[in-house]
C-alpha positions in Angstrom: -35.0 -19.2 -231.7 -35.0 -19.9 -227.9 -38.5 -20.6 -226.3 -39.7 -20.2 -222.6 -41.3 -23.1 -221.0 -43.6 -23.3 -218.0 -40.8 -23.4 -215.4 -38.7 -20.3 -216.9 -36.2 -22.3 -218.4 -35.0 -22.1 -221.6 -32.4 -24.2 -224.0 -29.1 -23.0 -224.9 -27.9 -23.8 -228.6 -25.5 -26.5 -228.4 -23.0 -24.3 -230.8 -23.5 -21.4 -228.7 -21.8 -23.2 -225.7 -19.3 -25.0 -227.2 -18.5 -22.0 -228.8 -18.6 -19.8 -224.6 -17.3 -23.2 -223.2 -20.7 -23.5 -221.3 -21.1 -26.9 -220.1 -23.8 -29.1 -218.1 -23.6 -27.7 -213.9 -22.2 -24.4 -215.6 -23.6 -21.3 -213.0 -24.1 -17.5 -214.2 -24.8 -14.1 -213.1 -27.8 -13.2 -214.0 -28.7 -9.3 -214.9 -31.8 -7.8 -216.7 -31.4 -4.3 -217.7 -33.6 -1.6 -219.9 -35.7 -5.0 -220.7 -32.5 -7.1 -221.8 -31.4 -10.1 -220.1 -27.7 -10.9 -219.8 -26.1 -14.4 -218.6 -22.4 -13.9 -217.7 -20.8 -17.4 -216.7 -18.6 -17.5 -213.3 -15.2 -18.7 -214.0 -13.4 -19.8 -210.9 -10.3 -17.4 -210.0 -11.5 -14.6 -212.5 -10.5 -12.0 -210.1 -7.6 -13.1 -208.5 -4.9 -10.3 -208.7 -7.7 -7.9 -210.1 -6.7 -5.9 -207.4 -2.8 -6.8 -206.6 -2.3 -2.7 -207.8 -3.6 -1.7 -205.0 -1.4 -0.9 -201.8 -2.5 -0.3 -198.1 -2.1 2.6 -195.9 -0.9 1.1 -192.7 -1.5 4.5 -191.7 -4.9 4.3 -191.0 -6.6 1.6 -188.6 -9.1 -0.9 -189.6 -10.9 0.8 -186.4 -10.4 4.6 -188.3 -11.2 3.3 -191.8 -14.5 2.2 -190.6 -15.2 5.4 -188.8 -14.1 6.8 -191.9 -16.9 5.0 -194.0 -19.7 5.6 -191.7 -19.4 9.3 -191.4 -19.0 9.6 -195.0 -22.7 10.9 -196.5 -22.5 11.4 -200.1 -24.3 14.2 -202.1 -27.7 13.6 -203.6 -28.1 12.0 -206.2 -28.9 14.8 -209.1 -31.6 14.3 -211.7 
């Protein structure tokens, strides 16, 4: 069991990173969530050609697009 010292920190099972490839310098995203704390390590290039699907539409200006975006009021959120 992991324990919380005085500075927040806490020590990560050396099995548990070898086993995530985790090593010394490693950085993370950090999200807490319905009281649950979630690490996700960065990996470098994760998202290159994530979005290599997409095409653009040299129809529309840069100058339109952003028009476009700030006109554009969503609904209300609904309970």
């Amino acid at each position: 069991m992991a324990t919380l010292s005085s500075k927040r920190q806490i020590t990560l099972p050396k099995e548990l990173c070898d086993q995530a490839g985790i090593y010394p310098g490693a950085r993370f995203r950090v999200f807490c969530h319905n009281g649950h704390i979630t690490l996700v390590k960065q990996t470098d290039n994760a998202s290159i050609g994530v979005l290599r699907h997409l095409q653009a539409n040299l129809d529309v200006s840069e100058h339109a697009s952003r028009d476009q975006a700030i006109a554009f009021e969503p609904q209300a959120a609904r309970p």
